[in-house]
C-alpha positions as a LaTeX table, in Angstrom:
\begin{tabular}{lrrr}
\hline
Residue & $x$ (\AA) & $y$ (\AA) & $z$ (\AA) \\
\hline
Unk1 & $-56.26$ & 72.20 & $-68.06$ \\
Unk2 & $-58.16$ & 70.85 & $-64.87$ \\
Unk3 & $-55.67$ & 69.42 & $-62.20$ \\
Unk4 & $-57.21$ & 66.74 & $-60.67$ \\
Unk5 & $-58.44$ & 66.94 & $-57.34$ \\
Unk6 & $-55.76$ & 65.60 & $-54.46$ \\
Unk7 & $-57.78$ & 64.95 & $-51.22$ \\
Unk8 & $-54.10$ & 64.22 & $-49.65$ \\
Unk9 & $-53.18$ & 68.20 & $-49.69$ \\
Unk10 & $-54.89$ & 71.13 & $-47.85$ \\
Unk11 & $-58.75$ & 72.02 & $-49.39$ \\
Unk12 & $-59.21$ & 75.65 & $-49.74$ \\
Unk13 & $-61.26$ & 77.28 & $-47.22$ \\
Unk14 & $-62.36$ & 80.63 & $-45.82$ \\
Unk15 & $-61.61$ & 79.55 & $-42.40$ \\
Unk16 & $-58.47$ & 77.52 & $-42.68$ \\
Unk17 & $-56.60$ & 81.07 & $-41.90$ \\
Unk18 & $-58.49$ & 81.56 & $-38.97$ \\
Unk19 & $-58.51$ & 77.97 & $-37.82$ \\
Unk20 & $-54.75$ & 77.59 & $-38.28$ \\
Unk21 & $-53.78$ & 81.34 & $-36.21$ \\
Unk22 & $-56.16$ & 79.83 & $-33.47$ \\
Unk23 & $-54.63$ & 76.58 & $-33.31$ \\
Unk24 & $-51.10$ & 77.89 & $-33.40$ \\
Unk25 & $-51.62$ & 80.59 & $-30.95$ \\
Unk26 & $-53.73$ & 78.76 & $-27.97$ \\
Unk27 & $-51.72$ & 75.40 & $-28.43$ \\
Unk28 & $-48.98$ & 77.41 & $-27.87$ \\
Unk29 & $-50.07$ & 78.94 & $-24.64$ \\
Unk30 & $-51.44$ & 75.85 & $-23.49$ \\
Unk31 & $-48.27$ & 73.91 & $-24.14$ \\
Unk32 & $-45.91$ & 76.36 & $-23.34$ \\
Unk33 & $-47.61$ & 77.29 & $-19.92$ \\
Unk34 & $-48.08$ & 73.00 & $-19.38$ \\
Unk35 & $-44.33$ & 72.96 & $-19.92$ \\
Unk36 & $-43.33$ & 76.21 & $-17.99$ \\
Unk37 & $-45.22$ & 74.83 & $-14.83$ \\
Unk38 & $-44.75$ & 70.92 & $-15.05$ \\
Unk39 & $-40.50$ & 72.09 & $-15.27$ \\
Unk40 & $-40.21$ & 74.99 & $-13.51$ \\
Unk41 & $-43.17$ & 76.34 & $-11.45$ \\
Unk42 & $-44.09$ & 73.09 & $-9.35$ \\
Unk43 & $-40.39$ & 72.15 & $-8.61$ \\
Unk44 & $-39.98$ & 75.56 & $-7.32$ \\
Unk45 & $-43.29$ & 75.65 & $-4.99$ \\
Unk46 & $-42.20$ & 72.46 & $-3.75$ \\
Unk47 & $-38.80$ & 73.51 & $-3.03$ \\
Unk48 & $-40.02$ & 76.49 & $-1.37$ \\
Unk49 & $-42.59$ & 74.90 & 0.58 \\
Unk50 & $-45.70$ & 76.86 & 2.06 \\
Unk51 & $-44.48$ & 79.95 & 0.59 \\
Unk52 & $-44.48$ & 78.03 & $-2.90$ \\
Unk53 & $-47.85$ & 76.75 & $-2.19$ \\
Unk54 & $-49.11$ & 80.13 & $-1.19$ \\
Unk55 & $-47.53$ & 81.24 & $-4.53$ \\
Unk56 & $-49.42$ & 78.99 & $-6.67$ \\
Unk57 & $-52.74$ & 80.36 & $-5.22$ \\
Unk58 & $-51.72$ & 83.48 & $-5.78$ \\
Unk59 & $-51.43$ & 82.82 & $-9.95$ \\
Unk60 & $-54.35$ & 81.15 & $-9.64$ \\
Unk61 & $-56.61$ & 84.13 & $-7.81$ \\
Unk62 & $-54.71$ & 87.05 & $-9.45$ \\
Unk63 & $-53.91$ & 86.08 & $-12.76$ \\
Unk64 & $-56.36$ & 83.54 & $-13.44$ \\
Unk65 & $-53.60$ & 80.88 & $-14.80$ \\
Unk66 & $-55.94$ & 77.58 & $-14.46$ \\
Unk67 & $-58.57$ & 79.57 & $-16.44$ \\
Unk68 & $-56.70$ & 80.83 & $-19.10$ \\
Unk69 & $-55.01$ & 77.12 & $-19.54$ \\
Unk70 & $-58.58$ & 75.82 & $-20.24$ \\
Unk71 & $-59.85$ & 78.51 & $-22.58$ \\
Unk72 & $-56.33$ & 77.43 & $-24.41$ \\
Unk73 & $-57.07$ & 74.25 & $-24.57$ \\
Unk74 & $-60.40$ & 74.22 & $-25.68$ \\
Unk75 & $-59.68$ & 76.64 & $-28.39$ \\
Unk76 & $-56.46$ & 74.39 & $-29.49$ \\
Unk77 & $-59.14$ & 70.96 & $-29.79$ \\
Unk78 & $-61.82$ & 72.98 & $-31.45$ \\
Unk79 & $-59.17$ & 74.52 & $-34.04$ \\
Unk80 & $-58.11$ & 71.71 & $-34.50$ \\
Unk81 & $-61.01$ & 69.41 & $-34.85$ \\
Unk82 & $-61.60$ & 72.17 & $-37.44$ \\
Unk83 & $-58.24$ & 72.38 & $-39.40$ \\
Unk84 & $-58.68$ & 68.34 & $-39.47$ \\
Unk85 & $-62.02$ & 68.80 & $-40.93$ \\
Unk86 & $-60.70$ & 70.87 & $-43.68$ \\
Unk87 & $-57.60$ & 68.82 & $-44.29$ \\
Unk88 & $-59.64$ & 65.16 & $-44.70$ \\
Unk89 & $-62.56$ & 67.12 & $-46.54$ \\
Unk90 & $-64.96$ & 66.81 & $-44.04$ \\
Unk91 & $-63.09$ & 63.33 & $-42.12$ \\
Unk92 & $-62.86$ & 61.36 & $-45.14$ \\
Unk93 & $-61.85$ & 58.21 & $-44.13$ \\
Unk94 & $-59.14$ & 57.89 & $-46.30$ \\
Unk95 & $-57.23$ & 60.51 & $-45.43$ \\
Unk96 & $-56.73$ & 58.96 & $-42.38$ \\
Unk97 & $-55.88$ & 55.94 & $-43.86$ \\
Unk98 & $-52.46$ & 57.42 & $-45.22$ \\
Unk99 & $-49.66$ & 57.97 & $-43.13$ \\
Unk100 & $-50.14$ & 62.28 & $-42.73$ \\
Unk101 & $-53.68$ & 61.60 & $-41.70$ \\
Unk102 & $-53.56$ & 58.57 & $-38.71$ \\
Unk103 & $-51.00$ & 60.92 & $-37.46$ \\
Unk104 & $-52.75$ & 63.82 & $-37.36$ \\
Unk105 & $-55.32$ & 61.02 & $-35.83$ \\
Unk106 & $-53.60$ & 60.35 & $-33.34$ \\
Unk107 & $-51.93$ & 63.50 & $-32.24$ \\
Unk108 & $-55.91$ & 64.78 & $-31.60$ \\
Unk109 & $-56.69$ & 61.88 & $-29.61$ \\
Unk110 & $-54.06$ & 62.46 & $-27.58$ \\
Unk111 & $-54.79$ & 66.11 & $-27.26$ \\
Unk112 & $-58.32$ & 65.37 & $-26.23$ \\
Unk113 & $-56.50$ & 62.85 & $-23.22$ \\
Unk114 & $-54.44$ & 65.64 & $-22.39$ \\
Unk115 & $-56.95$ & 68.03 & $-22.04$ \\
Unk116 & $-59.15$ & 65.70 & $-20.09$ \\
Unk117 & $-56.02$ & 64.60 & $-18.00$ \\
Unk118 & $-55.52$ & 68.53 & $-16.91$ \\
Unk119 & $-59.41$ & 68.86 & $-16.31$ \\
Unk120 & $-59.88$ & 65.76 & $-14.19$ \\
Unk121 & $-56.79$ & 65.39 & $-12.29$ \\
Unk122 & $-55.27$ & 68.80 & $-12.34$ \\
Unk123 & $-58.27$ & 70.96 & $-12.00$ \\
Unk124 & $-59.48$ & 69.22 & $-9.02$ \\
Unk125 & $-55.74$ & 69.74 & $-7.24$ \\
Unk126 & $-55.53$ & 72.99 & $-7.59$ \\
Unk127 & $-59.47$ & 73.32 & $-6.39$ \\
Unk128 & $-58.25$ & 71.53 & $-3.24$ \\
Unk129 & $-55.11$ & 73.15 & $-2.78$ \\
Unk130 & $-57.35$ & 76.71 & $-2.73$ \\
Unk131 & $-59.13$ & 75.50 & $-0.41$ \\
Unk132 & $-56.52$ & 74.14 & 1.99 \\
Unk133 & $-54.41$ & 77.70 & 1.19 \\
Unk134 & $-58.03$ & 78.96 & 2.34 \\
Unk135 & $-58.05$ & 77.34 & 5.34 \\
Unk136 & $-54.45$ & 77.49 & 6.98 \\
Unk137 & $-55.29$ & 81.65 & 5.64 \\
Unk138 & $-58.20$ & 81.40 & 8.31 \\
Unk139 & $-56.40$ & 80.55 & 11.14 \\
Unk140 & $-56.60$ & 76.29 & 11.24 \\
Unk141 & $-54.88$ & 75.93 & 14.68 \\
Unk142 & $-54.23$ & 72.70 & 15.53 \\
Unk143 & $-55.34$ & 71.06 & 12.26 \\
Unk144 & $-52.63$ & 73.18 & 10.26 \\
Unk145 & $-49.84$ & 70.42 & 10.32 \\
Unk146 & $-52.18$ & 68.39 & 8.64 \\
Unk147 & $-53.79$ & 70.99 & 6.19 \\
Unk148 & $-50.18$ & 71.35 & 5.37 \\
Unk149 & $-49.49$ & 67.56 & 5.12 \\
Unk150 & $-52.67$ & 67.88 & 2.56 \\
Unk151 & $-50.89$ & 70.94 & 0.43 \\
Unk152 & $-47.79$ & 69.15 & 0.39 \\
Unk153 & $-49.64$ & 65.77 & $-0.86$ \\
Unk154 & $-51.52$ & 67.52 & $-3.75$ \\
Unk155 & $-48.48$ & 69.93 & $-4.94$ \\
Unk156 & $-46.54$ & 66.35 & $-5.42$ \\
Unk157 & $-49.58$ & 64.96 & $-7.00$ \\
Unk158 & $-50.19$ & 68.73 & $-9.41$ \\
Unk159 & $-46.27$ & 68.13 & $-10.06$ \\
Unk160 & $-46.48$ & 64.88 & $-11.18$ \\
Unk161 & $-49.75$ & 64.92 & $-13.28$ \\
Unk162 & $-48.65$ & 68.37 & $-15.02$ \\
Unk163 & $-45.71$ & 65.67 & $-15.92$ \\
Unk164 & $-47.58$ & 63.35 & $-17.41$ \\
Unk165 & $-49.66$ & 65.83 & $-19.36$ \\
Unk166 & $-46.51$ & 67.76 & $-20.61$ \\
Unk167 & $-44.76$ & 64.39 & $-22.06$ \\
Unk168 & $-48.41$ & 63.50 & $-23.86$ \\
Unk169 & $-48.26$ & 66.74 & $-25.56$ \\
Unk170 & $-44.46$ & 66.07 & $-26.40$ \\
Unk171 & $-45.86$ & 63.56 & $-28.27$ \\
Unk172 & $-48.42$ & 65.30 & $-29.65$ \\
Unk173 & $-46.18$ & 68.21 & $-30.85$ \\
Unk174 & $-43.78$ & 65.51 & $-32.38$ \\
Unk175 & $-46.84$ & 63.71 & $-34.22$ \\
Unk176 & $-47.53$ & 66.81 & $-35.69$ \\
Unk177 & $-44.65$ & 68.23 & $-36.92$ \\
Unk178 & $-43.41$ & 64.74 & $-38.13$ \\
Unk179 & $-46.99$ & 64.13 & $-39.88$ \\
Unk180 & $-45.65$ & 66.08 & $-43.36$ \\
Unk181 & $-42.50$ & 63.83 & $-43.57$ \\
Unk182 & $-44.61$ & 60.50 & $-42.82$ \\
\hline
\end{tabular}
């Protein structure tokens, strides 16, 4: 007996193993590290003031943290784009007519303005927080007050965007593991 095909359920492929460990592991670095800083790391360098600042630069010099978050990311939207592909059977558009599939839809949209969120607002504070940290490390004199004005400025703006891109990917995480019971 031939079952007929179900364009609804998973299609068999070689790489939906690979896609799927990909997706799940650098979606849950990126997510996890979005979370651990937007709730824990920029409340604490803002409570701690310079030092916290100097802090920050430190994870992002030493242990290449901003980096890292990108290579995540990108890894977690081209997984993705590539579980998707399998899943719809190459972006049928009824699959994403049903339920499972416009949520799945709309969970990668909203990755993608997550990841664009983090790469145009947050990448570009912590770029200007370096080089602030770089020059109150110099020796700024009588500019520091206001280089530090400037750190403290940015650190409220980094806290608040990594805020807005940790509740998108809330959503994103709740679109996709409610997607099977839709």
């Amino acid at each position: 007996i031939v079952e007929p095909i179900n364009h609804f359920t998973m299609q068999s492929s070689d790489l939906m193993p690979y896609y799927r460990l990909v997706h799940l592991v650098a979606a849950t670095f990126w997510v996890g590290a979005n979370f651990f800083m937007a709730c824990f790391l920029y409340p604490a360098a803002k409570a701690a003031g310079e030092r916290g600042s100097g802090f920050l630069g430190i994870i992002a010099r030493i242990n290449g943290l901003p980096f890292w978050m990108n290579v995540s990311a990108v890894l977690t939207v081209l997984s993705g784009v590539g579980l998707l592909s399998v899943l719809s059977s190459g972006f049928e558009g009824r699959f994403f007519a049903a339920p499972y599939g416009a949520s799945l839809l709309v969970a990668t949209a909203l990755t993608l303005v997550a990841y664009f969120h983090g790469f145009l607002v947050l990448r570009p504070c912590g770029m200007k927080m370096g080089a602030l940290g770089g020059q109150l490390a110099a020796g700024a004199g009588d500019a520091a007050e206001g280089l530090r004005k400037q750190m403290r400025e940015t650190l409220d703006r980094m806290s608040s965007a990594s805020r807005q891109e940790a509740f998108i990917l809330l959503i994103v995480l709740i679109l996709m593991v409610m997607a099977k019971f839709l």
